[in-house]
C-alpha positions in Angstrom: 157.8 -163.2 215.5 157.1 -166.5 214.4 153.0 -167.2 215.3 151.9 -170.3 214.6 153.5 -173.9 215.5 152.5 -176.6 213.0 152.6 -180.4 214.2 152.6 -183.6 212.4 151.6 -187.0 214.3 154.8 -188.0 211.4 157.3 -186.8 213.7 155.5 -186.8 217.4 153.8 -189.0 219.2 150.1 -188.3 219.9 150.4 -187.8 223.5 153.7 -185.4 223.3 151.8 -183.0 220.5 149.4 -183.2 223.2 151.1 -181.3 225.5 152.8 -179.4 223.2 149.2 -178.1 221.9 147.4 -177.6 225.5 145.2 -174.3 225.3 144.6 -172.8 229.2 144.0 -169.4 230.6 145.2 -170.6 234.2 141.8 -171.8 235.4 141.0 -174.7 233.0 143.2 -176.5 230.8 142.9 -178.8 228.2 145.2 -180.4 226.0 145.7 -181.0 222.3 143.9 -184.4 221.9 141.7 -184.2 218.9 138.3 -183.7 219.6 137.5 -186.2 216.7 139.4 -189.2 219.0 138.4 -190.8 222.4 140.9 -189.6 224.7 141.9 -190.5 228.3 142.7 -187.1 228.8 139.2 -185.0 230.1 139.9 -181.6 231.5 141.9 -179.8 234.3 141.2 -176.9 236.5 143.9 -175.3 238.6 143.6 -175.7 242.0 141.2 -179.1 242.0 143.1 -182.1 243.7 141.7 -184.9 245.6 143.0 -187.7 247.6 144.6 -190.3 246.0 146.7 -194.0 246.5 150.3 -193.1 246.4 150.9 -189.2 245.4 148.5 -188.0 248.2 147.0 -185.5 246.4 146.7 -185.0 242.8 145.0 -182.7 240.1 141.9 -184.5 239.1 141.0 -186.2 235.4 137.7 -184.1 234.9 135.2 -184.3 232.1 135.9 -183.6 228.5 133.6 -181.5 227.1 134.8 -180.8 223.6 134.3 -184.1 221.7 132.6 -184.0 218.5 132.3 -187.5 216.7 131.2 -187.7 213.7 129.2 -190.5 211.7 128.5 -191.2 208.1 125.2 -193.4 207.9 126.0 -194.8 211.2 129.7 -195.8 210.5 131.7 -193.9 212.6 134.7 -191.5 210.8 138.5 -192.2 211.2 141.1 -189.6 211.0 144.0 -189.6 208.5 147.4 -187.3 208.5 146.2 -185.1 211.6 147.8 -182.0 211.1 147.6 -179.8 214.6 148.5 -175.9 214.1 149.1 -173.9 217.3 148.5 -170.2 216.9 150.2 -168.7 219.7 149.6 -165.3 218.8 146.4 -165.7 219.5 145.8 -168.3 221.2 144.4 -170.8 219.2 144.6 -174.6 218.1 143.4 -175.7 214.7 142.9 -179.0 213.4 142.7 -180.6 210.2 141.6 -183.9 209.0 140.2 -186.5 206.6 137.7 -188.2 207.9 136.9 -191.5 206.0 134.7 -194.4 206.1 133.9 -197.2 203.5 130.4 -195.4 202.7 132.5 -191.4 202.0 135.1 -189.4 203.1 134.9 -185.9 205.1 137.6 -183.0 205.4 137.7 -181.8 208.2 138.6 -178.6 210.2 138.3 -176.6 213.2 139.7 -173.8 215.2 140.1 -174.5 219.6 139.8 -171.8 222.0 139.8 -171.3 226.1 139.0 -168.1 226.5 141.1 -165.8 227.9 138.9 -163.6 230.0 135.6 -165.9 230.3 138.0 -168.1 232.5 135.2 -171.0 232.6 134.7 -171.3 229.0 136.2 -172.9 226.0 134.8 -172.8 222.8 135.0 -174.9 219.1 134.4 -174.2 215.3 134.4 -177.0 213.1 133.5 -177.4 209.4 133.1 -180.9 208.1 132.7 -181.0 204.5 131.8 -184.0 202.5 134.2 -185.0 199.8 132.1 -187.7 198.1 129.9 -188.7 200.3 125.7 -188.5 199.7 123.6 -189.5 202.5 122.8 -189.0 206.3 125.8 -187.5 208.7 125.3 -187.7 212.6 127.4 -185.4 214.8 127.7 -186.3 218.5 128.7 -183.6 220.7 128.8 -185.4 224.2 130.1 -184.5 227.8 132.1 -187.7 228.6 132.6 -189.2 232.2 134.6 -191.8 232.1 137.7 -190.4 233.1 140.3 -191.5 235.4 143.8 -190.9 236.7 146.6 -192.5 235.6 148.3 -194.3 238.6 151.2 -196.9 239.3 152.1 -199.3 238.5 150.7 -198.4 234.8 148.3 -200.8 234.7 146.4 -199.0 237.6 144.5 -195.8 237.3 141.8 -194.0 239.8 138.9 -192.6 238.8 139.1 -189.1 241.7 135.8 -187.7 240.8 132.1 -188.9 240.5 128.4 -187.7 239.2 126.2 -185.8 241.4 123.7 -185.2 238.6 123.0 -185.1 234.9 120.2 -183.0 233.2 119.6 -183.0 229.5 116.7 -180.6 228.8 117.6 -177.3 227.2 121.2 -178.6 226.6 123.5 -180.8 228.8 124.4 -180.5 232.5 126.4 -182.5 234.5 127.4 -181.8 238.2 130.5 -183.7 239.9 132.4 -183.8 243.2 136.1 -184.9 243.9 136.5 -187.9 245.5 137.2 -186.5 248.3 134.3 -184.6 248.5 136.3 -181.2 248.2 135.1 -179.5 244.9 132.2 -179.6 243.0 132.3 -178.7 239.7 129.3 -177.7 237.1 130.0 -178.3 233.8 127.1 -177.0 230.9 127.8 -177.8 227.0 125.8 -177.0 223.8 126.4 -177.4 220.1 125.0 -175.6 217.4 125.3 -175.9 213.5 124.9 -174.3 209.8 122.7 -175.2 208.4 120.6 -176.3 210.9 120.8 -179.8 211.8 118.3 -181.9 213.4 118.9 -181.8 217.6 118.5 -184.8 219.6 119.4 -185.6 222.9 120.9 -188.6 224.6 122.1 -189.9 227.7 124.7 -193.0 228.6 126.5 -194.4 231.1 129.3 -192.7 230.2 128.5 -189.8 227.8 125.3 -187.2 227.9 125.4 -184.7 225.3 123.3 -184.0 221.7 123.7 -185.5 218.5 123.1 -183.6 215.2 121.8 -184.8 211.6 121.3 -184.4 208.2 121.5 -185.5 204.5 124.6 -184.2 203.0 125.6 -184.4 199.4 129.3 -183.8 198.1 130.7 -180.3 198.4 128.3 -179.7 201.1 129.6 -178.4 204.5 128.1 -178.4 207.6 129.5 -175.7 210.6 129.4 -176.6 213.7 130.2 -174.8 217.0 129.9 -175.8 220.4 130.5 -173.8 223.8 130.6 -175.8 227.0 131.8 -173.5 230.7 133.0 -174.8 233.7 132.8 -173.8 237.5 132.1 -174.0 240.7 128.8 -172.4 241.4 125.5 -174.2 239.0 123.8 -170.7 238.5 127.1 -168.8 237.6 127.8 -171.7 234.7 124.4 -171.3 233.7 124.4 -167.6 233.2 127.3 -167.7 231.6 126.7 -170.6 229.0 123.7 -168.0 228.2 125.5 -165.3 228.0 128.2 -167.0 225.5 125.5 -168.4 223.5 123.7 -164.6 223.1 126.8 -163.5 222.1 127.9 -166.2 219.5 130.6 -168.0 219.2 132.4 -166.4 216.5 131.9 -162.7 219.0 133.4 -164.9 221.8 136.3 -166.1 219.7 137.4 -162.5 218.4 137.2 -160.6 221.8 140.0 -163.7 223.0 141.8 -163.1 220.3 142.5 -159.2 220.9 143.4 -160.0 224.1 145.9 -162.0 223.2 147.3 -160.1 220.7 147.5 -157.6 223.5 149.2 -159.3 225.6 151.8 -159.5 222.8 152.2 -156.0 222.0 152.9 -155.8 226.1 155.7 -157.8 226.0 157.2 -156.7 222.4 158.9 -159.7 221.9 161.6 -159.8 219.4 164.2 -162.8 218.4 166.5 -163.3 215.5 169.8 -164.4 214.6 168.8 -167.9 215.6 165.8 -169.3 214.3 165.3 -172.4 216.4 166.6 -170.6 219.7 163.5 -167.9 218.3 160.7 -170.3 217.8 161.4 -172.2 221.2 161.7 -168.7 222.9 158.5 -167.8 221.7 156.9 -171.2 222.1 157.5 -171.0 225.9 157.0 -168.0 226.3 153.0 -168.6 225.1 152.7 -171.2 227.7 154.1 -169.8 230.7 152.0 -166.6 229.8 148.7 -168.9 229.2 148.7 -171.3 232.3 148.7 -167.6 234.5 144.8 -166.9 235.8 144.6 -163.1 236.3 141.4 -163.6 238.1 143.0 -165.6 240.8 144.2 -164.2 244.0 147.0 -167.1 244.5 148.8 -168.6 241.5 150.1 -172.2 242.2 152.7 -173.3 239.0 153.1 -177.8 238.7 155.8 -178.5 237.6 154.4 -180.0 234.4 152.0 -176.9 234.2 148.2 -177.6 233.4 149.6 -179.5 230.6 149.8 -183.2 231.8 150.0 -185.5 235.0 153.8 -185.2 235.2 154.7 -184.8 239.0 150.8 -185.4 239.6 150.4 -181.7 239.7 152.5 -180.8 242.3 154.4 -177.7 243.0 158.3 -178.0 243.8 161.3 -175.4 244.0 161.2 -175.0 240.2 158.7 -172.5 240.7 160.7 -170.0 242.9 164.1 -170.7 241.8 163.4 -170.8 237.5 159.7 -170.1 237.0 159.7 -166.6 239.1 161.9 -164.2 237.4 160.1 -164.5 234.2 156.7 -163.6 235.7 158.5 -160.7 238.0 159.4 -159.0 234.7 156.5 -159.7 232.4 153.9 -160.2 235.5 155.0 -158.8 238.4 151.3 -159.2 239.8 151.5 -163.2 238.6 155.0 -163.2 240.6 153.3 -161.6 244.0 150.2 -164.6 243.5 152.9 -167.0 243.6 154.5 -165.9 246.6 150.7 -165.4 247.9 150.6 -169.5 247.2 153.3 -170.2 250.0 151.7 -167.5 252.1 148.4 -169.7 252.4 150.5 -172.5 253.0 152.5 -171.2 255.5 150.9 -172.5 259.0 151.0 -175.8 256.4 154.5 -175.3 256.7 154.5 -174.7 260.4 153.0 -178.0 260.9 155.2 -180.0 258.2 158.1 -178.7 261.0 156.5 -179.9 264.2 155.7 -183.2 262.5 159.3 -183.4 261.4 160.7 -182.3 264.8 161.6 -179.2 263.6 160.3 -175.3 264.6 159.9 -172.5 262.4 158.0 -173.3 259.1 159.3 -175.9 256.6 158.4 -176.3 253.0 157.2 -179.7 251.7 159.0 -180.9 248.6 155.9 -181.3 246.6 152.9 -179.5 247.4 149.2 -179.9 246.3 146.3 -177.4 247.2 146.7 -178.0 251.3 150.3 -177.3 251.7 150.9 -180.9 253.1 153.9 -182.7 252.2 152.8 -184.7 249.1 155.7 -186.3 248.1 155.1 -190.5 247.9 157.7 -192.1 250.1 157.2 -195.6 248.1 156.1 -196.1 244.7 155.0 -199.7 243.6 156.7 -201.0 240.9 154.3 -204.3 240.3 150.4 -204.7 241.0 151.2 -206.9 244.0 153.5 -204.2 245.8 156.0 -206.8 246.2 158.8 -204.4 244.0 158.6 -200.5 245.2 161.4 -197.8 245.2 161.5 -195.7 248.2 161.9 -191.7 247.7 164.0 -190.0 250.2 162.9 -186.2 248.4 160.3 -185.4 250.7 162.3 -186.5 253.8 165.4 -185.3 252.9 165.2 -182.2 250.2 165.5 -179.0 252.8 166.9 -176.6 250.5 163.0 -175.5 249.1 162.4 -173.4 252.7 165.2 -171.3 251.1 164.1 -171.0 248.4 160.8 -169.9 248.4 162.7 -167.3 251.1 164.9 -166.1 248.0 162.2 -165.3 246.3 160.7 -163.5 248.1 163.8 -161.1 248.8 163.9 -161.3 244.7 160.2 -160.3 244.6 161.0 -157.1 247.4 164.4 -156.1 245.6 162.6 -155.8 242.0 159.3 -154.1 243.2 159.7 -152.5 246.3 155.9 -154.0 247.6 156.4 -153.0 251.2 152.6 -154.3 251.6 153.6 -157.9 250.7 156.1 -158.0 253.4 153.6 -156.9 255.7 150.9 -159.1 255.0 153.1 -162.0 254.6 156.6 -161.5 253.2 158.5 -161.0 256.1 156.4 -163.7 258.1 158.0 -166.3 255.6 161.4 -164.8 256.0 160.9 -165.2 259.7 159.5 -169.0 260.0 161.8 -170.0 257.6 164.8 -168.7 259.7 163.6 -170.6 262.6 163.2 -173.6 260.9 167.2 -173.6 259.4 167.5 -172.7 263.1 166.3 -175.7 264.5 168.0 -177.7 261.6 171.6 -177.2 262.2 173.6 -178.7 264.5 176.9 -177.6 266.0 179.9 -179.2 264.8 182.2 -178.9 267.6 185.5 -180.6 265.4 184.4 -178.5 262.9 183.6 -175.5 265.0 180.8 -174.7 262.8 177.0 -175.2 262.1 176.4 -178.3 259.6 173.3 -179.7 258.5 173.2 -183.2 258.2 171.0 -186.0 256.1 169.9 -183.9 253.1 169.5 -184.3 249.3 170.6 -181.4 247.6 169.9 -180.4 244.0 171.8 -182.9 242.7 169.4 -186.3 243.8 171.8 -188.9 242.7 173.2 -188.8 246.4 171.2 -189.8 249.3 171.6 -188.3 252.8 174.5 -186.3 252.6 176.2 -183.8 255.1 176.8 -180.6 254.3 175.5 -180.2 250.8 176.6 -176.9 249.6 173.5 -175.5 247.9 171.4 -176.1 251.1 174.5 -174.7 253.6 174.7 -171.9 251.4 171.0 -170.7 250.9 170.3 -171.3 254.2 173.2 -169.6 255.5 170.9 -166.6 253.3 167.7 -167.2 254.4 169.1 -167.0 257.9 170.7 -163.4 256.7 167.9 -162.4 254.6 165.8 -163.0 258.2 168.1 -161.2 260.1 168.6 -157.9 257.7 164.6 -157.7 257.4 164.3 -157.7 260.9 166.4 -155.2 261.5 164.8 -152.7 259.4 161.4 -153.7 260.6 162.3 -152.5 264.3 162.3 -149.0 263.1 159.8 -149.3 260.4 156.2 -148.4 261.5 154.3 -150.4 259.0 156.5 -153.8 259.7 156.8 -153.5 263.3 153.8 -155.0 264.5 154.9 -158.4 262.2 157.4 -158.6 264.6 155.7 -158.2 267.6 153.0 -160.6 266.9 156.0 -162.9 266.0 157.5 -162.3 268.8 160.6 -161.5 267.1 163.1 -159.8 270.0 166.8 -158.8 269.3 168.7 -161.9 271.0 166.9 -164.0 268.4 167.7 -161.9 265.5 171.4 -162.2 267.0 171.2 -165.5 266.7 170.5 -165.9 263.4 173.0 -163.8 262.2 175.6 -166.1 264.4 173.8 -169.2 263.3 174.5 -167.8 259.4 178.2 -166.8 259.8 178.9 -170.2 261.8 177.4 -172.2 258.9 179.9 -174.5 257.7 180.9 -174.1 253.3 183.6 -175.8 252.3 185.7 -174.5 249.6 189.4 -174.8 249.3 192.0 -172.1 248.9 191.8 -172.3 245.5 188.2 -171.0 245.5 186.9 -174.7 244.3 183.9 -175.5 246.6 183.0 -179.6 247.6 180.0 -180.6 246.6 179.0 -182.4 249.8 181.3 -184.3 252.3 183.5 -186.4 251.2 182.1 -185.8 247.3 185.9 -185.3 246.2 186.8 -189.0 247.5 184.5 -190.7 245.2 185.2 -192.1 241.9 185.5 -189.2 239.1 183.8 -189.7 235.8 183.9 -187.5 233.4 181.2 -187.1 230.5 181.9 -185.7 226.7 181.1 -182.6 226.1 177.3 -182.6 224.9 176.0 -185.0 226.2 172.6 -185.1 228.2 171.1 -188.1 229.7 172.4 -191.4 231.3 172.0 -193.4 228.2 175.5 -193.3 227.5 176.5 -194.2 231.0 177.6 -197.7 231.2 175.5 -200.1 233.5 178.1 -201.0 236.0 178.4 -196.8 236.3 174.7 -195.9 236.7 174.0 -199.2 238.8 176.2 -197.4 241.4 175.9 -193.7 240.5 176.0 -192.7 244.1 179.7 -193.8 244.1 180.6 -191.5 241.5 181.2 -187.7 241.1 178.8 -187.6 238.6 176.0 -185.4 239.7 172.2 -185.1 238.2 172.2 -181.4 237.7 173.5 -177.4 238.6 174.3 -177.6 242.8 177.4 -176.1 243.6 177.2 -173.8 240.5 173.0 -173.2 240.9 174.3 -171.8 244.3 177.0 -169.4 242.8 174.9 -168.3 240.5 171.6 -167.5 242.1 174.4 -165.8 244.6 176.3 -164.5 242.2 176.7 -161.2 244.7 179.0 -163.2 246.9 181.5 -164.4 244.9 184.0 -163.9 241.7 183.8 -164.5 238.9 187.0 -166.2 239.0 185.6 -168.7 241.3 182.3 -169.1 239.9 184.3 -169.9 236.6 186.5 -172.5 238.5 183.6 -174.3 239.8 181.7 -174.1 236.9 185.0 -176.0 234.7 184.8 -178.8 237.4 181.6 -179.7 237.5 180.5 -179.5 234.4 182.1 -182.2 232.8 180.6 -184.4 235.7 177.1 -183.4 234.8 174.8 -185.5 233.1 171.5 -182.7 232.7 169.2 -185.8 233.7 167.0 -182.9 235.0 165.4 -180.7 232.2 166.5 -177.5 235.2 170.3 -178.4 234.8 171.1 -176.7 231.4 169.2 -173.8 231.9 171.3 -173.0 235.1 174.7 -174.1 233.5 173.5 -171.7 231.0 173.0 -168.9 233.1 176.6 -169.3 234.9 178.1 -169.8 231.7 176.8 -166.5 230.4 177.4 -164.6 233.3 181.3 -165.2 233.6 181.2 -163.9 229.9 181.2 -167.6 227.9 178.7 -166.2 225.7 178.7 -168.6 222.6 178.9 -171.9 224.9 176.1 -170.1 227.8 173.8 -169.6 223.9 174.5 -173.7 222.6 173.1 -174.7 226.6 170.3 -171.8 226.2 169.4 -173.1 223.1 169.0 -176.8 224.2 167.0 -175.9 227.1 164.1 -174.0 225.7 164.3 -176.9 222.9 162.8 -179.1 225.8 159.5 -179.5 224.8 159.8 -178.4 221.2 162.6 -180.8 220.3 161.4 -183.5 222.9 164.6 -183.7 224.6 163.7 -186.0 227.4 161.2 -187.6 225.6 159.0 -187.1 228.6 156.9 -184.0 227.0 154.2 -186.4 226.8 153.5 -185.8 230.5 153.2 -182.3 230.7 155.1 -178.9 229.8 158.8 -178.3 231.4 157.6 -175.2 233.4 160.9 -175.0 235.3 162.9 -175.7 231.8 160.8 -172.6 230.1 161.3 -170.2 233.0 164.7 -171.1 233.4 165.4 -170.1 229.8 164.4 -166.7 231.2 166.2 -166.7 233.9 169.4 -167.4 232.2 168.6 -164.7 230.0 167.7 -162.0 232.3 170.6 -162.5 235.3 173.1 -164.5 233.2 173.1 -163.3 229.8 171.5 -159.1 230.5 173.0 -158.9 234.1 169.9 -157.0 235.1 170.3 -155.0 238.3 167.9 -153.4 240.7 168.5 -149.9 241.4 166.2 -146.2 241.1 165.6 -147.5 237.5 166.7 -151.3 236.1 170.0 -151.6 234.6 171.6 -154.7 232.7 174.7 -155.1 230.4 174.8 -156.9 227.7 177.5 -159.1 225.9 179.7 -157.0 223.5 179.5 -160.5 221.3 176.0 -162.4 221.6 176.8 -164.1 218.0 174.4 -162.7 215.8 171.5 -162.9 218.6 169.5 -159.7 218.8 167.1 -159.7 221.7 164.3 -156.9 222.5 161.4 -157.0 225.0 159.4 -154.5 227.4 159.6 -155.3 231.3 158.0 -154.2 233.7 160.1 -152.8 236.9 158.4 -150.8 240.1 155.2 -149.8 237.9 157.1 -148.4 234.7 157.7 -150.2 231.4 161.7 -150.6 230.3 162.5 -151.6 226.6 165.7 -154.0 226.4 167.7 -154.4 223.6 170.4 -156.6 223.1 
């Protein structure tokens, strides 16, 4: 297993090895700026949003509290050839540097932590030794303040947070509140060094921390360390800035590396045969393991993780449909907090379906910490609002009601957690049924159900009838509602879910009717339509390969919506996360069609293609796909890693891998069959299935 990542600002951009080098343990996040640099980049924490222009709600820009900047004689230091190492083994991000200025230069290095238990704390060693300098070094280790978020248009940010208080007497405090007055957050810092440097404190607009000193001579180093803990509660911070500071850093630093070396051994992880499908396999696998809090009781994924301000922070399908299955086979407790999530939501939901005219309970597309619909139905494009583009997602894009009710069969199936249907499983399955209820319409040419006005998967086309993913999952969610039900009559512990629902037998009837009488069309030939009336537009067909629009021509992508071209996985994304209800043979033929009329815009399309590709047995094409997808971040592929980690890209990988590559199977124990040729890939991992551990090999 390959354990440490090395990054050179050579070949990435600052803000990309950034995100690729973010260190979280689900609570607070930071990424990889180096601590040496200013950076517009502070701190998150899960879970903190606060109102804002545009995106509604958004995960809030707090302070840094890991800077150290260094000083020779009063010039400040600059960096050259940063080299960033990530250490996913254990968790780790270390830095090194020159440091110059005309009066000496300074090499520089230091190891990054956030600890993996001690949620609210993150910790720094740094050595700074001088190379040929002789006289007086200052070291500022500051909380800074002055942090906003990045808004639209670009020149526009909002600052979503601002000081309560600031106290500099044993070391530095600093209490803020959201802007919306929501959270409050404490946030307590102190450095420390060897040899012992001269402490003073000092307070700013902007900045209150301590600054070190002394005289150095050449060869002489000077460690530093400095712990800094965040929360929610001023005495809790303070005890436990104490506490880390009685137990030293270098104590602290070990006790989070065992744990994360444990959490290795859990897993067993084991790639070869491809050495770049192994890194990026191992890469993701460290962040989707690192942004999950334990400690939490509910487990909310962004799309762009705790990595960046991609998506603002906001939770969409990705986690349900690509995210989940990973964590239901490393972390099955992880996968029931996510589920938990859309269980505190779920009145939310209930009230996003009156306001939409709709009963039952209905999913926003993007949702913050309230459950409220947060996607922006217009986003400026210039500072006088004169230019905007107006987003249809969160009026239009149904299909994530069904989703989230997959999951939750997925999560049932794989564990058999009859308590989580009781507290809240089987509530969702419900709500959502009435909802899909309330949404059809009947069809009376058709003689069937159709939903109309929707956005499916694939967002290049606006308001469509019938879109096949939505028909079809909805068409399961309204099953899925109907077999739970049915079991729950007889079933003592789920009974009273129904009564207090109100659930009788004529409305579990219904849905069933409502389900068969939902309108799919597919041909004789087993070759499905996209949406209405997708087969009558202009076909275009792609090379094989390619990924993007770039190589669209303008007069094409100017008018994409005419086209059969289609953003990513929809009519095969159905198939395959349905695999149970169809053949291979006509997964196969869809897959062939559509394929060439993808263009993978969306970092989730390969990993789905992949999935379908190695489920119907096209093992060496399903790997090339596989291979590009968990490359997303590593490789940069949509030169967009700058805003945050692909999440749904990563999990997807795993998904693809599990149910499209293993075949896994729920059963008394798991089962899966692999490939009889995977190509020189050889695979093994533990799971975890129904409270036992299962080694697979491929």
């Amino acid at each position: 297993m390959k354990k440490k990542f090395t990054f050179s600002e050579e070949y990435f951009e600052r803000e990309t090895i950034a995100t690729l080098t973010t260190l979280s343990n689900g609570y607070i996040s930071v990424r990889g700026d180096p601590e040496f640099l200013e950076s517009k980049q502070g701190t998150f924490i899960a879970g903190v949003y606060s109102y804002t222009p545009v995106f509604y709600r958004e995960l809030v820009n707090l302070p840094r509290a890991h800077a150290i900047y260094a000083e020779f004689e009063g010039v400040p230091l600059k960096p050259e050839n940063v080299l960033y190492t990530l250490d996913v083994e254990h968790g780790l991000l270390e830095i090194e540097s020159t440091l110059t200025s005309p009066l000496g230069s300074f090499a520089y290095k230091s190891v990054r932590f956030v600890h993996k238990n001690i949620k609210g704390l993150l910790g720094i060693k740094a050595s700074i030794k001088s190379l040929n300098a002789r006289g007086r070094l200052f070291v500022k280790a500051p909380v800074e303040l002055e942090f906003s978020n990045p808004s639209v248009p670009q020149e526009v940010s909002v600052r979503l947070f601002r000081v309560v208080s600031l106290e500099n007497k044993a070391y530095p405090r600093v209490e803020v509140v959201t802007a919306d007055d929501r959270y409050k957050v404490y946030i307590a810092s102190v450095a420390s060094s060897v040899p012992e440097a001269t402490v003073n404190n000092f307070t700013t607009n902007s900045k209150i921390g301590q600054v070190l000193s002394l005289d150095v001579r050449p060869g002489d180093i000077l460690n530093l360390e400095r712990l800094a803990v965040y929360g929610f509660d001023s005495s809790t911070v303070d005890s436990a800035l104490t506490n880390a500071k009685s137990r030293g850093l270098e104590g602290l630093l070990q006790e989070h590396m065992r744990e994360w070396e444990k959490e290795w051994r859990e897993i067993n992880l084991n790639v070869s045969g491809d050495e770049e499908l192994a890194d990026s396999l191992i890469f993701n696998t460290f962040h989707l393991l690192q942004i999950y809090n334990d400690q939490s009781d509910v487990f909310a994924i962004p799309a762009k993780g705790l990595h960046g301000y991609g998506y603002r922070g906001h939770v969409f399908w990705d986690t349900e449909i690509y995210a989940f299955p990973f964590y239901l086979f490393f972390k099955p407790d992880a996968a029931r907090k996510i589920l938990t999530f859309r269980c505190r939501l779920l009145e939310a939901a209930i009230e996003n379906a009156k306001r939409n005219g709709y009963r039952g309970a209905q999913y926003p597309w993007e949702s913050a910490d309230d459950g409220v619909e947060a996607t922006p139905r217009e986003v400026p494009l210039d500072l006088t609002g004169s230019k905007k583009v107006r987003i249809y997602t969160g009026d239009q894009e149904h299909h994530i009601t069904a989703d989230i009710a997959y999951a939750v069969d997925m999560y049932y199936r794989f564990t058999g957690d009859k308590d989580f249907l009781a507290e809240c499983g089987l509530r969702i399955l419900v709500e959502t049924a009435r909802f899909w209820t309330s949404r059809v319409e009947w069809d009376t040419r058709l003689s069937r159900y159709v939903i109309r006005n929707v956005i499916g998967p694939d967002e290049y086309h606006v308001g469509v009838d019938n879109n096949f993913y939505t028909n079809l999952m909805a068409r399961h969610n309204l099953e899925l509602a109907a077999s739970y039900s049915k079991r729950a009559q007889s079933d003592i512990s789920l009974r009273p879910v129904l009564d207090e629902l109100r659930v009788s037998s004529e409305e579990i009837t219904t849905w069933e009717n409502i389900a068969e009488g939902i309108y799919v069309n597919c041909g004789e030939d087993g070759l499905c339509e996209q949406f209405d009336g997708y087969f009558k537009l202009k076909d275009y067909k792609l090379d094989p390969g390619v990924i993007g629009e770039k190589s669209l021509p303008p007069s094409v992508l100017q008018s994409i919506q005419d086209y059969q071209l289609i953003k990513q996985a929809d009519v095969v994304a159905a198939m395959f996360l349905l695999r149970e209800k169809f053949t291979r043979e006509v997964i196969e033929k869809n897959y062939e069609y559509y394929l060439p009329r993808t263009t993978h815009a969306s970092s989730l399309s390969l990993p789905m293609y992949a999935a379908a590709a190695l489920y119907i047995g096209r093992i060496e094409e399903g790997l090339r796909m596989l291979k590009i997808a968990a490359q997303a971040d590593l490789a940069d592929v949509y030169k967009n890693s700058k805003d945050g980690f692909h999440i749904g890209s990563a999990g997807g990988v795993w998904m693809a891998i599990l149910f499209g590559l293993l075949r896994l199977r729920e059963g008394e124990t798991i089962t899966f069959e692999g490939p009889e040729k995977a190509y020189g890939l050889k695979l093994s991992f533990n799971i975890k299935y129904r409270g036992k551990t299962y080694r697979v090999e491929l």
